[in-house]
N, C-alpha and C positions, 0 to 999 in steps of 0.2 A: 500399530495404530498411528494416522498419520496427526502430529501435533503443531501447531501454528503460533507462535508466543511472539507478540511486536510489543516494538521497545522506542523508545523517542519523543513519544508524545511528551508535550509540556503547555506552557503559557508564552507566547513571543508576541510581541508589538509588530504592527502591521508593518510593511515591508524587509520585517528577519524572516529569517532562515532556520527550518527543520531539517533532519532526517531523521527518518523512519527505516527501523529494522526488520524484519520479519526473521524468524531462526525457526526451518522446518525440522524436524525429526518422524520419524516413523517410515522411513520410506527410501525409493531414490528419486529425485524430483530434478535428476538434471533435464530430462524430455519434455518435463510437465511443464504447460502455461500456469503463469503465476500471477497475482495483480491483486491491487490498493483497490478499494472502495471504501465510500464514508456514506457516513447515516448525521445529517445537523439535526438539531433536536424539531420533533413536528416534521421531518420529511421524511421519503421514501429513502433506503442504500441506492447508490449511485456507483459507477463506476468512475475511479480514479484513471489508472494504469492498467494495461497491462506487458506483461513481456512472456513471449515464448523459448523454449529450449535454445533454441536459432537463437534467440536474442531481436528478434522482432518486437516493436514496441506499438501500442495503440492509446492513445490518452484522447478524454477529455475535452473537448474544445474549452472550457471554463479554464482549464490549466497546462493547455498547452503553450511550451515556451519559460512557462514558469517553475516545472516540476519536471523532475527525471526519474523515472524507473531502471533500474538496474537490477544486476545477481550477480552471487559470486557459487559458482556452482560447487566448488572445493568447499565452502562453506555452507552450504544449504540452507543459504539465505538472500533474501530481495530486499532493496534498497529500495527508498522513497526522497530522492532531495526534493527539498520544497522551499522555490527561493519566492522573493517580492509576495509574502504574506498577507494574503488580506481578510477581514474580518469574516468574510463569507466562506473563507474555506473551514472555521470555525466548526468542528467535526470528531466524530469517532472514527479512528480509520482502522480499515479492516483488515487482513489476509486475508486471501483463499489463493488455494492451487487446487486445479482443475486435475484428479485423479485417472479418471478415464471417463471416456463418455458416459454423462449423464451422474458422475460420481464427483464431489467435491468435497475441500474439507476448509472449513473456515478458525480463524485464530478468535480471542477473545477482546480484541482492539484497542485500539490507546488513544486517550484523548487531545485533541490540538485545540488550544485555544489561542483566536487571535484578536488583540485589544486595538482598538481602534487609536 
């Protein structure tokens, strides 16, 4: 069973710096596309990142420039840095990896808050 557990979330002042964990288990997820999304409170999940097996990246226009997706495939886990913090990205941020078509599995997310 595939398990998603992110880690990093906290409280930083606007223009700090996060990163964001994700530690998969259950599975091999070096092939699999993998990516960030956030939910701010009152809107819809949004797509943050993502990165593919390749290591191909798609972000965000809101956080492009400012945020890096990464993985360390020995570890079976995705990276989320997130520099020049601003109140709007104020958020629950998510994992998912994309299992096979039409199959996903999402973590239980971690909160970023950022103080103006």
């Amino acid at each position: 069973q595939v398990r998603l557990v992110e880690s990093g979330g906290g409280l930083v002042q606007a223009g700090g710096s996060l990163r964001l964990s994700c530690a998969a288990s259950g599975g091999i997820f070096n092939s699999k596309t993998m990516g960030w999304y956030r939910q701010a409170p009152g809107k819809q999940r949004e797509l943050v990142a993502t990165i593919t097996g390749g290591g191909n990246t798609n972000y965000a226009d809101s956080v492009k420039g400012r945020h890096t997706i990464s993985r360390d495939n020995a570890k079976n886990t995705v990276y989320l840095q997130m520099n020049s913090l601003k109140p709007e990205d104020t958020a629950v941020y998510y994992c998912r990896v994309i299992v096979s078509f039409g199959m996903d599995s999402w973590g239980k997310g971690t909160l970023v808050t950022v103080s103006s």
